[in-house]
PAKOLGU-793302 format. One record per atom (N, C-alpha, C): x, y, z. Coordinates in steps of 0.1 Angstrom, whole numbers, padded with zeros to 4 digits, always signed. Layout:
N
XYZ;...
This chain:
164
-0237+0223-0170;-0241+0212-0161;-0255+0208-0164;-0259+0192-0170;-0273+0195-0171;-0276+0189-0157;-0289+0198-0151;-0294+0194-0135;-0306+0187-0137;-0309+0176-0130;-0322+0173-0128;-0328+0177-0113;-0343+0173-0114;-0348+0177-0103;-0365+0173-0102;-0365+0163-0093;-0374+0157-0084;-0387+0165-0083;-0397+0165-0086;-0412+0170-0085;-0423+0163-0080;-0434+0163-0073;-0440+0161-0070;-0440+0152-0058;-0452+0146-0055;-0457+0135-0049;-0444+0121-0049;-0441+0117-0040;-0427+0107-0043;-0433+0093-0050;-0448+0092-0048;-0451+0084-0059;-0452+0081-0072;-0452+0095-0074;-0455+0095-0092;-0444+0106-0090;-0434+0111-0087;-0423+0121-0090;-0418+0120-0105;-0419+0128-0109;-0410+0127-0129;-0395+0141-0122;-0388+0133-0133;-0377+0139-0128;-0376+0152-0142;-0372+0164-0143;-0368+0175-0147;-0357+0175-0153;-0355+0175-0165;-0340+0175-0170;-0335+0185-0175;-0328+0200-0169;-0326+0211-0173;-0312+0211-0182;-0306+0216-0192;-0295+0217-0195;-0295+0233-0200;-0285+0237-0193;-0284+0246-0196;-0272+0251-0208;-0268+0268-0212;-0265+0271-0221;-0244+0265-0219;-0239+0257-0227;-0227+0254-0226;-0227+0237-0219;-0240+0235-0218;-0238+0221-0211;-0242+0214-0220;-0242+0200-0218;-0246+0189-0226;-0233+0184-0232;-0233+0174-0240;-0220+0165-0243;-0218+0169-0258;-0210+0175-0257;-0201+0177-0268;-0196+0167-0279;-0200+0168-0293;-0195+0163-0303;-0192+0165-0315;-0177+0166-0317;-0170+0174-0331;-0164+0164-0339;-0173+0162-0351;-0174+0154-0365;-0167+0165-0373;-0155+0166-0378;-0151+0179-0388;-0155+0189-0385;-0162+0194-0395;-0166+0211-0390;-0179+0207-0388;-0187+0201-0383;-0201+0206-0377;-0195+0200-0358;-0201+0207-0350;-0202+0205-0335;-0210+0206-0333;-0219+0190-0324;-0232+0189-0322;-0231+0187-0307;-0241+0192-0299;-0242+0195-0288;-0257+0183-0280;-0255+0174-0271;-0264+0165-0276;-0270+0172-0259;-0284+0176-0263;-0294+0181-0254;-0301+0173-0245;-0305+0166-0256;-0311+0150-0245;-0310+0137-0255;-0304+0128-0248;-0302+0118-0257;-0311+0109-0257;-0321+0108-0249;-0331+0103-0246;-0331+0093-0232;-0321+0097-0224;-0317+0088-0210;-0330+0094-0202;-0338+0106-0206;-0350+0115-0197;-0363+0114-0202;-0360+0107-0213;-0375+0107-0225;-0379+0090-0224;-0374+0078-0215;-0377+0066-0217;-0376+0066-0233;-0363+0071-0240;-0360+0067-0252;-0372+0074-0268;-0378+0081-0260;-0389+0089-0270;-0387+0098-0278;-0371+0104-0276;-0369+0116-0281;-0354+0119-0274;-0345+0127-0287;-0337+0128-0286;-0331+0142-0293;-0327+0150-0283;-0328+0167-0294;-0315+0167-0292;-0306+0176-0305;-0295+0177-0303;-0292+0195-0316;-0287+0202-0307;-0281+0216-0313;-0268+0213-0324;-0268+0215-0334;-0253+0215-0344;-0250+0227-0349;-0239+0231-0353;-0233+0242-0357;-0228+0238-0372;-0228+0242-0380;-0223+0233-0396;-0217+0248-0398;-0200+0249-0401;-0199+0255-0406;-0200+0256-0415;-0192+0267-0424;-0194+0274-0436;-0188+0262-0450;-0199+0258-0459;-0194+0246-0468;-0190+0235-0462;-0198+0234-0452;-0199+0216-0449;-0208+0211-0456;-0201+0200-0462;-0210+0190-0470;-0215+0181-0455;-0229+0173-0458;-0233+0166-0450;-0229+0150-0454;-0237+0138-0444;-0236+0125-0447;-0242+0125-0463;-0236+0110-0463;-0246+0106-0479;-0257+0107-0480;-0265+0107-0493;-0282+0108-0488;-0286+0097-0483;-0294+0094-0474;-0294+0076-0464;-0314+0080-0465;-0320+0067-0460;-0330+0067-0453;-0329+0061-0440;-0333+0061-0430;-0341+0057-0419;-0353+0050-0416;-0351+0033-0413;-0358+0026-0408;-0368+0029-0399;-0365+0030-0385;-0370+0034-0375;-0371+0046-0369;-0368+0061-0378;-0371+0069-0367;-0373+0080-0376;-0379+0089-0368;-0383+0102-0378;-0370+0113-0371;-0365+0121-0382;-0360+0134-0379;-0363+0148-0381;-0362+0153-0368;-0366+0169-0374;-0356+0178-0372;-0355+0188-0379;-0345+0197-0381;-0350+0212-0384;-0348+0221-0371;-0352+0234-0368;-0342+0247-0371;-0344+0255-0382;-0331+0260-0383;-0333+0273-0375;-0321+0275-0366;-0322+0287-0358;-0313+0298-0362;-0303+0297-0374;-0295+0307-0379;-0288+0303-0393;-0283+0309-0402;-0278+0307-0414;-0288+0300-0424;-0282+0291-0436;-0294+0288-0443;-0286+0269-0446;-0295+0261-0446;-0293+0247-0447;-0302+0243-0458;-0291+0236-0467;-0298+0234-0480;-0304+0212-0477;-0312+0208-0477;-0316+0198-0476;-0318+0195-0486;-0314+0180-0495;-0315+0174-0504;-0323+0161-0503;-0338+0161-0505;-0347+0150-0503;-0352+0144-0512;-0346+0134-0518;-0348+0122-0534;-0339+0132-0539;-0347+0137-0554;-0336+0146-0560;-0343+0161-0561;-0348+0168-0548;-0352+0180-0548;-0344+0191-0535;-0342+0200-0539;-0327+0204-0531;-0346+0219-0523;-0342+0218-0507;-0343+0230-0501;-0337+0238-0495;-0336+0249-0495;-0327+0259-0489;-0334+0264-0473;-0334+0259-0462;-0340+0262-0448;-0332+0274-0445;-0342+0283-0440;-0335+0296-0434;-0345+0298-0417;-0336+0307-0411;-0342+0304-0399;-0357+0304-0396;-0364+0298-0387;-0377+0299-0381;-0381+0286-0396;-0377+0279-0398;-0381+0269-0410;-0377+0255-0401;-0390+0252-0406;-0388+0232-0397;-0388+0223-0407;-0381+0213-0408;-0382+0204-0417;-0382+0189-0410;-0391+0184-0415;-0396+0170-0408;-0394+0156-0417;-0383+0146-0412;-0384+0138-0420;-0384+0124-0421;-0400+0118-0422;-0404+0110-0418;-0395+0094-0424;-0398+0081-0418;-0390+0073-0421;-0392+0068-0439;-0377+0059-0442;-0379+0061-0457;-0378+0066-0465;-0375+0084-0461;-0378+0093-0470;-0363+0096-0469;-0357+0096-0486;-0344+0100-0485;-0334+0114-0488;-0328+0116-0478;-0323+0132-0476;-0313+0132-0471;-0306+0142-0471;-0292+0148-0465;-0296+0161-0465;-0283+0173-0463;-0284+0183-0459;-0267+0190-0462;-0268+0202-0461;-0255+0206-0459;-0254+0223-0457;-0244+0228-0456;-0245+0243-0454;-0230+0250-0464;-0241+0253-0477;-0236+0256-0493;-0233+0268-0489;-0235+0277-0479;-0228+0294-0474;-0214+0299-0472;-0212+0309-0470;-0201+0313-0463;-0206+0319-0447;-0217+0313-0443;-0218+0317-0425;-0220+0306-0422;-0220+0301-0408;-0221+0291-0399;-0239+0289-0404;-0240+0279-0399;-0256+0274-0402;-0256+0268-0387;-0271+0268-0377;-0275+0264-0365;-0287+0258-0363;-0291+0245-0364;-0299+0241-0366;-0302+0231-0348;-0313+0229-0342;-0322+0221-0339;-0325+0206-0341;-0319+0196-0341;-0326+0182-0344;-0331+0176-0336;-0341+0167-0340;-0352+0158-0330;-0350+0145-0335;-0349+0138-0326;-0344+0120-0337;-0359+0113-0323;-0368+0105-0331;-0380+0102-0325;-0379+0084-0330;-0382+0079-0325;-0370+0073-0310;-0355+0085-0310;-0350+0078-0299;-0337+0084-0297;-0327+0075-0303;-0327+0062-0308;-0316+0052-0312;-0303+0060-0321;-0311+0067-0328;-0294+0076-0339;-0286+0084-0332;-0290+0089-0321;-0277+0099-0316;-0264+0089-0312;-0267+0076-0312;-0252+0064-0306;-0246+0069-0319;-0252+0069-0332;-0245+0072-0345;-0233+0080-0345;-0237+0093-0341;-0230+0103-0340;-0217+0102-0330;-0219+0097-0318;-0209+0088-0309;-0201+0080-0315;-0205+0071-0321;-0198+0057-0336;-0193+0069-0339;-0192+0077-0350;-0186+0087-0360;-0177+0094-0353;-0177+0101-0334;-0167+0108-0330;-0156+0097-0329;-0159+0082-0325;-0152+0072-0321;-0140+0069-0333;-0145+0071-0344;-0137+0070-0356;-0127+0081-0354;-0131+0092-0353;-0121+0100-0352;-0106+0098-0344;-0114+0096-0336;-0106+0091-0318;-0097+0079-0319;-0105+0076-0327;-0093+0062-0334;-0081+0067-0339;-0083+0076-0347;-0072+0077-0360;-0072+0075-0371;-0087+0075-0374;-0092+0068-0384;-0100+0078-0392;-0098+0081-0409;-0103+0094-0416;-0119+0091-0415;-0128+0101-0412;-0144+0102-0415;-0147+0101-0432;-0146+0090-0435;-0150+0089-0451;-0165+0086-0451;-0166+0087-0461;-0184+0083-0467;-0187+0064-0463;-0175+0057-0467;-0178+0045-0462;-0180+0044-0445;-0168+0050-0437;-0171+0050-0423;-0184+0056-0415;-0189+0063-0425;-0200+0068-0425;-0213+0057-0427;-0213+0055-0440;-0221+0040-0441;-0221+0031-0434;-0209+0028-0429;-0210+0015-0418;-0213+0017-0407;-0211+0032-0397;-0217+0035-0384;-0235+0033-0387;-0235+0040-0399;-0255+0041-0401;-0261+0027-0399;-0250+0015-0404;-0261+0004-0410;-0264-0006-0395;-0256+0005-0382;-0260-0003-0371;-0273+0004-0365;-0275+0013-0370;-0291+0025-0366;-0301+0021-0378;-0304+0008-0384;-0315+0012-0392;-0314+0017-0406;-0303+0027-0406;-0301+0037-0421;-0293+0030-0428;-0295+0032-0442;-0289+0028-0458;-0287+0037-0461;-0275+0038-0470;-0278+0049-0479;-0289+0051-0488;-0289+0058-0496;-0306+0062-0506;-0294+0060-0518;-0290+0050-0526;-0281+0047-0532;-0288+0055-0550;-0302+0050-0548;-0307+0054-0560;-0309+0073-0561;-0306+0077-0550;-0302+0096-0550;-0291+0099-0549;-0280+0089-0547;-0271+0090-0549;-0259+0108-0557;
């Protein structure tokens, strides 16, 4: 259950947004389950963190850029190989990777363990993406690379065609 809670002076009160462990909204794209922390309904849209799980040899989206927003990605277990233009990193835990707009990347988890990673989307506008992408599912409709491309191109993102 995430709780909020009322602080201060009733004039300037900011409201508290706790979530705790098992709470927050649930979203299962294939094998990664992303867990959306704050979508930015608590941040006046400033910030949006979300926990994922990637199992073992999940490929990620296409390599894309981002118009409008920066991503960060915090790895808290297993190892996540990030692909940025045409240079591949291997993130292992306590490793931050930050990635500013334009800059083109993907990611995926080349292992045989679960990989757990941390994201930050600054604005918050990409996590509706991820919503778009459950929505396909829920349709009945396969998660391909194009369904993929078409949820992105309402968030700002292209693919990075020339990293293709």
């Amino acid at each position: 259950m995430t709780k909020q809670t009322k602080t201060g002076d009733p004039q300037t009160a900011h409201t508290v947004s706790v979530v705790t462990p098992g709470d927050g909204e649930t979203i299962v794209l294939g094998t990664t389950r992303m867990r959306i922390l704050e979508d930015g309904s608590h941040t006046a849209h400033r910030l949006a963190i979300a926990e994922s799980v990637l199992a073992p040899h999940t490929q990620g989206p296409p390599q894309h850029r981002h118009a409008l927003h920066d991503e960060g990605f915090y790895i808290l277990a297993g190892t996540v190989r990030f692909t940025v233009g045409d240079t591949d990193y291997d993130a292992t835990p306590g490793t931050l990777v930050m990635v500013p707009p334009s800059t083109p990347h993907t990611f995926a988890n080349p292992t045989d363990q679960p990989a757990v990673l941390l994201s930050t989307f600054t604005p918050d506008l990409y996590v509706q993406y991820f919503r778009d992408l459950q929505q396909v599912l829920t349709d009945g409709r396969p998660l391909t690379p194009q369904a993929n491309i078409d949820a992105m191109s309402h968030y700002a993102t292209e693919p990075a065609t020339d990293h293709a």
